[in-house]
MIVEX-730490 format. One line per 4 residues: their letters; for each residue z, y, x of C-alpha. Coordinates in steps of 0.25 Angstrom, whole numbers, padded with zeros to 4 digits. Each point is the difference from the previous one (the first is absolute). Layout:
a = Z,Y,X; ...
***
This chain:
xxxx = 0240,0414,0189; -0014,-0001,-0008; -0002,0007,-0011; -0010,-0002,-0008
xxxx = -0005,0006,-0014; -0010,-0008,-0009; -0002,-0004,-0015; 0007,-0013,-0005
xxxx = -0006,-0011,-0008; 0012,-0009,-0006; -0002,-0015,-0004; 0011,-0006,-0010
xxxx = 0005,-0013,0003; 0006,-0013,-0008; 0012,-0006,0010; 0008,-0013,-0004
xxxx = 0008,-0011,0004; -0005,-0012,0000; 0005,-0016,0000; -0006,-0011,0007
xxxx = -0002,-0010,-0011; -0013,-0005,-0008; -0007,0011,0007; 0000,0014,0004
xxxx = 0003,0009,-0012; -0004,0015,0002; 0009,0004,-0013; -0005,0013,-0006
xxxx = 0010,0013,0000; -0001,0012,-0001; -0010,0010,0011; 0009,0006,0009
xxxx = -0001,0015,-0002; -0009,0006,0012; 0005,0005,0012; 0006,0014,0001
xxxx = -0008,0004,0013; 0003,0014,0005; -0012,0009,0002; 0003,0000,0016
xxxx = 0002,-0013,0007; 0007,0001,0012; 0002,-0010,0010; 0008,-0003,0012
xxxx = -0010,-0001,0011; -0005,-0016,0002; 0004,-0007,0013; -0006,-0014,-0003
xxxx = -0010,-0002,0012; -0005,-0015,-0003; -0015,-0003,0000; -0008,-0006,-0013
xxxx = -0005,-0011,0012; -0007,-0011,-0009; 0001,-0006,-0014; 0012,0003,-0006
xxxx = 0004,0009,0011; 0009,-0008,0011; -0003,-0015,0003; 0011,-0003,-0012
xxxx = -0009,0006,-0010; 0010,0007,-0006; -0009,0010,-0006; 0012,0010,0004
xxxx = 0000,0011,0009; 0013,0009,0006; -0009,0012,-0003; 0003,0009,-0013
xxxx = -0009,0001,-0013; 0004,0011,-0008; -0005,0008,-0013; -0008,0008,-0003
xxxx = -0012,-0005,0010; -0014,0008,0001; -0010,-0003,0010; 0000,0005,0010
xxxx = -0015,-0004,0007; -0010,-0011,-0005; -0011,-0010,0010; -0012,-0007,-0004
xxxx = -0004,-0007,0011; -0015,0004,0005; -0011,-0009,0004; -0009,0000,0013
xxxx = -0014,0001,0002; -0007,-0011,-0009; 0013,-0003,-0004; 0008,0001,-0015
xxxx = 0014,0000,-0006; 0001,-0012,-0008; 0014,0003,-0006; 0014,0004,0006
xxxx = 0011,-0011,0004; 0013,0007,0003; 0008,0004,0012; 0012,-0002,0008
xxxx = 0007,0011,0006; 0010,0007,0013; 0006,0012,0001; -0013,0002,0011
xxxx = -0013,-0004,-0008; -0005,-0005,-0013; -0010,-0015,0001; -0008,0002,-0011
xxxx = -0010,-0014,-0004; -0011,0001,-0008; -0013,-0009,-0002; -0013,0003,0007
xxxx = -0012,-0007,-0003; -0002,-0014,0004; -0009,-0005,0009; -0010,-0008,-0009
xxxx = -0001,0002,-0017; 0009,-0009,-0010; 0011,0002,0013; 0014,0005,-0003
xxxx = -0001,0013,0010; 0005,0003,0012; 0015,0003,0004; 0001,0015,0005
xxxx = 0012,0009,0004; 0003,0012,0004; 0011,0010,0004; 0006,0012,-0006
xxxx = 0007,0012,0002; 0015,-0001,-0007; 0000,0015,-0002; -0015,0003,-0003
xxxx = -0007,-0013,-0003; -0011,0001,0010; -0007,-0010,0006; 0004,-0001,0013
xxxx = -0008,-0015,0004; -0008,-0010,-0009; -0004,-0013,0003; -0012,-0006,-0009
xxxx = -0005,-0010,0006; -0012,-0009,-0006; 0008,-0015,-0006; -0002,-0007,-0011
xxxx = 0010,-0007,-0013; 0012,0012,0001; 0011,-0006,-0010; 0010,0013,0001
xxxx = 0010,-0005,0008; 0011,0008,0004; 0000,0007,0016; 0011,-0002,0006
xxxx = 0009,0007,0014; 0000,-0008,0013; 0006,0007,0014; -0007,-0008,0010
xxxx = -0003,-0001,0013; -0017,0005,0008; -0003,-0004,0014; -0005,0013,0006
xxxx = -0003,-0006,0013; 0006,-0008,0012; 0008,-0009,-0010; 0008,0012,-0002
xxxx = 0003,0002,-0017; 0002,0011,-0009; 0009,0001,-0012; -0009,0004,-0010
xxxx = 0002,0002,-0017; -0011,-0006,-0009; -0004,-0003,-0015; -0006,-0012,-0001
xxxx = -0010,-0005,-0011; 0000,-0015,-0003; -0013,0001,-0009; -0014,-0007,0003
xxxx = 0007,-0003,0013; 0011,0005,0007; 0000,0013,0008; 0011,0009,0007
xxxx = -0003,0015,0001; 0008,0010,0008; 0007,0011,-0009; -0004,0009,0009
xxxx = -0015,-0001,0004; -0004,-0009,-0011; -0014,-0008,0006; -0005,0000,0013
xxxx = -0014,0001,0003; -0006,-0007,0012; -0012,0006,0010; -0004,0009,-0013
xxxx = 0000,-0011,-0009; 0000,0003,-0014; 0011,-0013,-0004; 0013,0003,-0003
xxxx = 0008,-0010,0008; 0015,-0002,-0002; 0010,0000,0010; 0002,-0015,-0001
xxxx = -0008,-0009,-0010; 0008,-0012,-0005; -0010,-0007,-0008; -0016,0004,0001
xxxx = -0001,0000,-0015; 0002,-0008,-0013; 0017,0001,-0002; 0007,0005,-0012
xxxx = 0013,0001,-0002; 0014,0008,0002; 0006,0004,0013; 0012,0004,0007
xxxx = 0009,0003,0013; 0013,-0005,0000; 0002,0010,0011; -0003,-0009,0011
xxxx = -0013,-0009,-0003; -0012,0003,-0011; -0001,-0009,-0012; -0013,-0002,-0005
xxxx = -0004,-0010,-0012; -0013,-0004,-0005; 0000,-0005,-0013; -0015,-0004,-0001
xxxx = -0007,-0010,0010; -0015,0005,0001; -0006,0001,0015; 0012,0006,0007
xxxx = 0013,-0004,0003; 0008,-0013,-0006; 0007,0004,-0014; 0014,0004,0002
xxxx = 0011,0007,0009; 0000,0005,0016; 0006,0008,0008; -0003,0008,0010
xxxx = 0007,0007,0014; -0002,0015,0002; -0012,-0004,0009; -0007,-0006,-0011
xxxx = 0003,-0015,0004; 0001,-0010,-0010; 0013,-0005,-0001; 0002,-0009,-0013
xxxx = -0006,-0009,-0009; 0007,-0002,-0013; -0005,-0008,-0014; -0017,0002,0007
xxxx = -0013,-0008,-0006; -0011,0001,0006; -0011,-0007,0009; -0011,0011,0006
xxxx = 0002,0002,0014; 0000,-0015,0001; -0008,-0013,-0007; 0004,-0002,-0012
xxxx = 0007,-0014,-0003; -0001,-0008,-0017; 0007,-0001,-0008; 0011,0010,0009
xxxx = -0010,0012,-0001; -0006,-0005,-0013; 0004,0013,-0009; -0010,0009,0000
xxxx = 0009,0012,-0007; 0013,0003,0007; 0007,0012,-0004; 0013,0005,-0004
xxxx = -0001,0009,-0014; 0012,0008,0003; 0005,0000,0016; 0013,0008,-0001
xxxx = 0007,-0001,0013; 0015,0008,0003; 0008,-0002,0011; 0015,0004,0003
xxxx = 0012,-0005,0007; -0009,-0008,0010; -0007,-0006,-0010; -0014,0000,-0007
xxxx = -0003,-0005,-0013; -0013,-0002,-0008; -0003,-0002,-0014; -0013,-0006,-0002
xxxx = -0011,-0006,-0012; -0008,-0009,0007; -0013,-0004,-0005; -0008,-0011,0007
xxxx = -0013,-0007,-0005; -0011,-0008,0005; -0014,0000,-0003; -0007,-0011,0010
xxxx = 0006,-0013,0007; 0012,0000,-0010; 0013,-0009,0003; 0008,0002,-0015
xxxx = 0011,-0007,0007; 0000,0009,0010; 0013,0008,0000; 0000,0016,0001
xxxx = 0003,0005,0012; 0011,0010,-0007; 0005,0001,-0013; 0005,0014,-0009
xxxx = 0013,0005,0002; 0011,0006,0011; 0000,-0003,0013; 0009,0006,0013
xxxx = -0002,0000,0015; 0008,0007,0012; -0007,0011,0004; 0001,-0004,0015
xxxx = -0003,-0015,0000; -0005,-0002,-0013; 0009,-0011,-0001; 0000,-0003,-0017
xxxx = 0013,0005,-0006; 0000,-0010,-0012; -0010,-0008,-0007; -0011,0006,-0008
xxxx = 0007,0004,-0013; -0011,-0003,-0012; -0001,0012,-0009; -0010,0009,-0006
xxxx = 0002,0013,0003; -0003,0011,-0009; 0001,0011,0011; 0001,0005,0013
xxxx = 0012,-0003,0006; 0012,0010,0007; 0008,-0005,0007; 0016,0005,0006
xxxx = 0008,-0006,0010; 0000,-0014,-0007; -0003,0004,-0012; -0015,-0003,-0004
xxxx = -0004,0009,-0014; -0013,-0006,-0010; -0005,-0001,-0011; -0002,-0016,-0004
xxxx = -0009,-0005,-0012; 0003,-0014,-0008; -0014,-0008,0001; 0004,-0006,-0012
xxxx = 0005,0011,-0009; -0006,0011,0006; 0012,0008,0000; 0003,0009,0011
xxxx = 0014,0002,0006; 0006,0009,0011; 0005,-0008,0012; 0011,0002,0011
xxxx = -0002,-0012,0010; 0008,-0004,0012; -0008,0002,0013; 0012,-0007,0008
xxxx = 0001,-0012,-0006; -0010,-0008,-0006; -0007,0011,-0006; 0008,-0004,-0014
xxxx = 0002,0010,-0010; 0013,0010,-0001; -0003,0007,-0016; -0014,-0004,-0008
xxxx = 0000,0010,-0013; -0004,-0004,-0012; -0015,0001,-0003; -0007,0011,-0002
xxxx = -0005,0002,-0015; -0011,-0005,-0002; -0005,0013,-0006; 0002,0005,0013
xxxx = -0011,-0003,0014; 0006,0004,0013; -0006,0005,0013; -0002,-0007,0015
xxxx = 0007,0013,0006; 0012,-0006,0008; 0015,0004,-0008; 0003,0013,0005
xxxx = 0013,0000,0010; 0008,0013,0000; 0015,0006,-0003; 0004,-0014,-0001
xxxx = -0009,-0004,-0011; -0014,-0010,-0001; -0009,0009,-0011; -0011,-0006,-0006
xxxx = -0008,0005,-0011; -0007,-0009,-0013; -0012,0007,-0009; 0006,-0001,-0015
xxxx = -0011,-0002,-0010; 0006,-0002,-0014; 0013,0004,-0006; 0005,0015,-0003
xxxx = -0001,0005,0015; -0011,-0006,0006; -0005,0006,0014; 0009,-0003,0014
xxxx = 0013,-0007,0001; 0006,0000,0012; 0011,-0009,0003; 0013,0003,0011
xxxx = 0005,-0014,0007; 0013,0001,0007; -0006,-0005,0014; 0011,-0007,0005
xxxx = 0005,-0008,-0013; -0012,0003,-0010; 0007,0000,-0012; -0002,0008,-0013
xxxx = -0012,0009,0002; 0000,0016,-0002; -0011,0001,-0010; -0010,0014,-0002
xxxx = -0011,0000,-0010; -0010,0013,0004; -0006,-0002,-0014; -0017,0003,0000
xxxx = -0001,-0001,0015; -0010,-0010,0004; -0006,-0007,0013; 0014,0001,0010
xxxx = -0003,-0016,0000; -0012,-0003,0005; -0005,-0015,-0003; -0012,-0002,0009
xxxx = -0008,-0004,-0009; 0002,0013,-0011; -0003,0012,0008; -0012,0008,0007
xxxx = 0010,0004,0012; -0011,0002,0010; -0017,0005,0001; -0003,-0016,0003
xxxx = 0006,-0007,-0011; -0006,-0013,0004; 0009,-0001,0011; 0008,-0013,-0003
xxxx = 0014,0002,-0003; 0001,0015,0003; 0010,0002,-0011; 0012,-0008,0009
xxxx = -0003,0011,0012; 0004,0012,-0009; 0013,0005,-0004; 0005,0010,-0009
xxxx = 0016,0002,0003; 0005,0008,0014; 0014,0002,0003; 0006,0012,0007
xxxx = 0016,-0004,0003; 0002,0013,0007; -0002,0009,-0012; 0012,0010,-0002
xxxx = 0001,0010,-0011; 0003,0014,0001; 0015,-0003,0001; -0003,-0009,0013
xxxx = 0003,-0011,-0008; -0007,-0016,0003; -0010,-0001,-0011; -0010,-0010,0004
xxxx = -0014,0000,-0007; -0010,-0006,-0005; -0014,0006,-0002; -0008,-0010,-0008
xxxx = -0016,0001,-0003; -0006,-0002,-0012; -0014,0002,-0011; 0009,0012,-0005
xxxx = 0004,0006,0015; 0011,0001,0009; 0016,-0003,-0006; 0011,0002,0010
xxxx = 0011,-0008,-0004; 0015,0001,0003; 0003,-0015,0006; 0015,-0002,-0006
xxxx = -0004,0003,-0014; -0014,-0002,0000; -0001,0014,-0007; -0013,0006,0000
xxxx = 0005,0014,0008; -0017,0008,0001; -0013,-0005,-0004; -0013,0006,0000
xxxx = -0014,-0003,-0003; -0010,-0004,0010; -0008,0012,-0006; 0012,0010,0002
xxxx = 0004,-0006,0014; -0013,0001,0008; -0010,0007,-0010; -0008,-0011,-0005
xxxx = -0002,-0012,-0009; -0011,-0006,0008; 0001,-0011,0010; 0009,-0011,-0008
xxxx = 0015,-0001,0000; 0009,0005,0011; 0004,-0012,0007; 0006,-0006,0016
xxxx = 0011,0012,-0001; 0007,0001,0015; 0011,0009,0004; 0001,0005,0014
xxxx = 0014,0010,0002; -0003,0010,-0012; -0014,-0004,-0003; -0008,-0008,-0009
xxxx = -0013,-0003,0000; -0008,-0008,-0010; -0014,-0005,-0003; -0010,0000,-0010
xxxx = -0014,-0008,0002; -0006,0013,0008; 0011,0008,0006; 0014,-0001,0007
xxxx = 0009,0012,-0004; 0014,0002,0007; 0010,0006,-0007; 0014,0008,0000
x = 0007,0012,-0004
***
């Protein structure tokens, strides 16, 4: 058992039922009475073990974790990352996390001016937040992409190979750096060098393992690798191509390589059940040597593939997504917006046939923006949340989908609360706002489906970062169980909003623009 004793900060809640017709209504009632919180918390102790390995933590990007999230959290240590010689901190990113280290990134300084920065990382401490490696090496055009966990396999001489746990960083390149040592340095070089470098420089995009091969996607076509998805064995050799443009490495061919800008604006890859699926905005233009009639090499929308032969499971489905997608068994979650209209609606699609869609909602209202973070799988639900900006209760709606038939949403207004969606073109989320599109990298909503209360009792979380601070949230209600000010929880107000939460067995650990804090009871 923890026992823990801390003051509480309670947040009143709006909760309703809502229909699916002509929109969804958030219908005013009355603010739940707060929470009675006793002055001692106690807790059975957590047993969820499960790595925060990537974007929305597993490959399913789920944004749920089997760890435990609990009330009243206090930090318990704080990191802001420390530059080398002739070097400087450009901003924090975020981190993912195991029950064996922290892998902090951050921004360094870039290698020319007008440059985005320099992808850096470092690993810390769980129980005191030290340093214990950091890897900054000199790059260019950093776009804050999330690291991701990759067990592969090093020669160490002979043929013979090593079993070896990395984080890899798909940023201005991609590179894979051993947990455990971090760089290597070569006949007292001074050049960080990764364990295996995947791409020399200029790829951007998400990443993930599927537990056998690394997935890698670019989304911008510069001077590295083609646009779009590979794969990778634990040895670092390519495996597949899926949905690439490109033409350096080779002569380049008109009209075929006539578009001089090739890039994806979103990129969200998941995979599950053997599958992996991308949602993707594609954006090709031609500047020189132009063919109108010329057809693009792919068009916006859904696609599928099997993990191992990259045989295409259905036809490109065309859509617009709205947000990153999460993905269950053959179950594939998003958010979809009408071209026409503009209206947004929350999405269930069929990822075993034809990519069709199972339950559309009714439209969002249109007083209402939503956010790219994926729905939110946990407890049987897809939670997504909507920023209000009109009516009697504007702040944060979150709305509760039954995940296997959709249906009528569970609805919570947390009145006043601001900036849980994050629209990437509304927000300074990180030092280097000119990165493009670094809003759709950030998330503000982790799960935690091993919480139990003091009775031993399964009650699966939510922790939820916002303007006003951290809310953990009771995911069958949607009732608003602690909160506190960012000010209260880690002593100050500077930095920007807490953001990127992640929970790793009974810890949580946010960022701000300059620090990382992990938190618990």
């Amino acid at each position: 058992m923890t026992r823990s004793i801390r003051a509480v900060v309670s947040l009143g809640s709006t909760v309703g039922l809502v229909a699916c017709g002509g929109g969804i209504p958030v219908e005013p009632s009355p603010s739940n009475p707060s929470p009675v919180v006793s002055e001692a918390a106690v807790v059975p102790a957590c047993t969820g073990t499960s790595a925060w390995s990537t974007l929305g933590h597993d490959a399913r990007r789920s944004s749920a974790s089997d760890g435990c999230a609990w009330y009243p959290l206090r930090k318990l240590w704080e990191y802001a990352p420390v530059a080398g010689v002739d070097r400087s901190v450009q901003g924090m990113e975020r981190a993912i996390a195991d029950t064996a280290g922290v892998y902090v990134t951050w921004n360094s300084n870039p290698t020319h001016v007008g440059s985005a920065g320099s992808p850096a990382i470092d690993k810390v401490a769980v129980d005191t937040g030290v340093r214990v490696w950091s890897v900054d090496r000199l790059l260019n055009d950093n776009r804050g992409h999330w690291p991701s966990f990759f067990t592969y396999e090093k020669n160490i001489g002979g043929n013979v190979y090593e079993t070896r746990q990395g984080v890899l960083r798909n940023d201005d390149g991609a590179r894979l750096w051993s947990q455990q040592f971090g760089a290597n340095y070569y006949s007292g070089g001074t050049i960080p060098y990764a364990e295996y470098e995947l791409s020399g420089n200029d790829s951007w995009g998400q990443s993930l393992s599927d537990g056998t091969r690394l997935w890698l996607n670019n989304q911008y076509h510069l001077h590295g690798p083609k646009l779009g998805l590979r794969s990778f064995d634990k040895r670092g050799v390519p495996l597949l191509e899926l949905n690439t443009y490109g033409y350096y490495g080779g002569t380049r061919v008109f009209p075929l390589h006539q578009w001089d800008t090739a890039e994806d604006r979103l990129g969200s890859i998941a995979t599950d059940n053997g599958f992996i699926y991308l949602a993707a905005i594609y954006n090709f233009q031609c500047s020189t040597n132009c063919d109108p009639n010329q057809p693009r090499p792919f068009a916006t929308g859904l696609y599928g593939w099997d993990l191992a032969t990259g045989a295409q499971r259905w036809n490109p489905v065309s859509l617009e997504p709205a947000s990153h997608i999460s993905v269950a068994t053959n179950r594939i979650y998003l958010l979809e917006r009408d071209l026409a209209t503009g209206a947004v609606t929350f999405n269930i699609r069929n990822g075993g046939y034809n990519g069709a869609s199972l339950y559309r909602s009714a439209p969002f209202p249109s007083s209402q923006i939503t956010g790219y973070q994926a729905p939110v799988l946990v407890g049987g639900r897809a939670i997504v949340a909507a920023q209000e900006s009109s009516g009697a209760n504007p702040g944060t709606v979150l709305y509760s989908f039954d995940a296997l038939s959709g249906g009528t949403p569970l609805t919570m207004t947390l009145p006043g609360v601001y900036d849980v969606i994050v629209p990437w073109y509304g927000r300074d989320l990180l030092d280097f706002s000119t990165t493009p599109y670094a809003g759709k990298r950030t998330t503000s909503i982790a799960a935690a489906s091993g919480t139990k209360d003091a009775s031993g009792n399964s009650v699966p979380t939510l922790v939820i970062a916002s303007r006003t601070g951290l809310h953990v949230i009771a995911v069958s209600t949607l009732t608003t169980l602690w909160s506190a000010t960012k000010q209260a929880l880690v002593g100050t107000s500077e930095g920007g909003a807490l953001r990127d939460p992640i929970i790793v067995k009974d810890r949580v650990y946010v960022a701000d623009r300059n620090k990382l804090y992990a938190l618990g009871l």
